[in-house]
N, C-alpha and C positions, 0 to 999 in steps of 0.2 A: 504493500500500500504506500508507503513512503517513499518509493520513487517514483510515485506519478505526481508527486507535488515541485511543483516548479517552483524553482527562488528566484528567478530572474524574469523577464519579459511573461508576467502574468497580465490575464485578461484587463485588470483596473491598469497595471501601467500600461499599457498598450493603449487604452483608452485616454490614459489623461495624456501620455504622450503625443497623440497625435492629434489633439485638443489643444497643447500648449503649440505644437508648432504650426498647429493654422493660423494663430495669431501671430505667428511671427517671433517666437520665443526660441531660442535655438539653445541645447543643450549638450552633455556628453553620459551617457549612461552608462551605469555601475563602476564607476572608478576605484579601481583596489587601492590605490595609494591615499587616499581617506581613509579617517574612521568609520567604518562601519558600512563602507563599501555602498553611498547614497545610491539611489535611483537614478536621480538627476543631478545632474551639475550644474547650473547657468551660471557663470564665470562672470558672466559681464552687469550679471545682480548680483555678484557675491553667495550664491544660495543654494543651497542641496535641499532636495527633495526625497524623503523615505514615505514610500506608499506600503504603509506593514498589514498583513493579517493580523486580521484580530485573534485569531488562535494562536499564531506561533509569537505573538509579542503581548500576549496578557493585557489585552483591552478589555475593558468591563462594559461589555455591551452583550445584546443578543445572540450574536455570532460566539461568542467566547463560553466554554462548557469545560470544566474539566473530565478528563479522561477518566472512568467507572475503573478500567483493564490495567494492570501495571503502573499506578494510582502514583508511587513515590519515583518511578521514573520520570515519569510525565512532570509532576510537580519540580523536579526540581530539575531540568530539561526547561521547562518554560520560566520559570522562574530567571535561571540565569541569562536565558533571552533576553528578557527585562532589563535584568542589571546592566548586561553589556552593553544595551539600546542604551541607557543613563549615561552609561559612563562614554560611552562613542560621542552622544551629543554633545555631553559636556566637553570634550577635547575638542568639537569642531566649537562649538560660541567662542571657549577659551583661545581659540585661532583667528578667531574675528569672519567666521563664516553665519549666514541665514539659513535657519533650520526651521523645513516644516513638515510636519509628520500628517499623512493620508491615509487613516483609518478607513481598513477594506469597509467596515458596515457603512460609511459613506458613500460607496459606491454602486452597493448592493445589499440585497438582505431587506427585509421591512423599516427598514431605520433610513434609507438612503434618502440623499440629498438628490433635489432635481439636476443633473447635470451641467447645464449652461450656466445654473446658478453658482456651483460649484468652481468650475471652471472660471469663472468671473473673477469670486472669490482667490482664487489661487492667481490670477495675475494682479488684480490688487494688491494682495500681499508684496508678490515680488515687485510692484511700482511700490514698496513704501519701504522705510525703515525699521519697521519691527523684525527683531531678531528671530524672534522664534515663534511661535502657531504650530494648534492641532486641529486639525478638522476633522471632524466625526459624524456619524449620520444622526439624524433626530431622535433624542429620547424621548 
């Protein structure tokens, strides 16, 4: 089961990617030489982009369920997710980079945000100076 889950070019990046570039947003995707290996890069706003599951990074929404099956594996597998998520952002603010996190339930799932709206939303951001943003689907 675990190796049908893809960590790279998932369905939401895909979508928001090709969303940020119809505007005219040009970026470089999955840069190893970051912390935490961003989604997006946009260089020329300063700003990396993590579009995370909500399962594999411990979002507290609908999407997120703990595992019933090998119960202390799982907890502490997702758990460290977490941490590493914390401490990767913190290394990129502490770098002077723009950090915004895309919670999958925004994109999908009963929670999700209208898209266009969304979309909007995330180039505002990158036209402004705030350093960091989460965007989440509707509780």
């Amino acid at each position: 089961m675990m190796s049908g889950i893809k960590s790279k070019n998932t369905r939401p990046e895909t979508l928001i990617r090709k969303a940020l570039f119809s505007k005219g947003f040009r970026y470089r995707i999955n840069v190893t030489q970051l912390p935490g290996k961003p989604d997006l890069v946009l260089k020329k706003h300063n700003a990396v982009i993590f579009i995370n599951g909500c399962f594999w990074h411990l979002h507290n929404c609908h999407l997120f369920k703990w595992p019933s099956s090998r119960a202390e594996f799982w907890k502490k597998k997702i758990t460290e997710n977490s941490n590493r998520d914390k401490n990767n952002i913190e290394k990129l603010l502490n770098n002077g980079r723009r950090v915004l996190i895309i919670w999958e339930c925004s994109v999908k799932g009963k929670t999700r945000l209208v898209f266009d709206d969304m979309i909007d939303e995330i180039e505002s951001w990158l036209n402004s100076e705030q350093k960091f943003k989460e965007i989440e689907g509707n509780n």
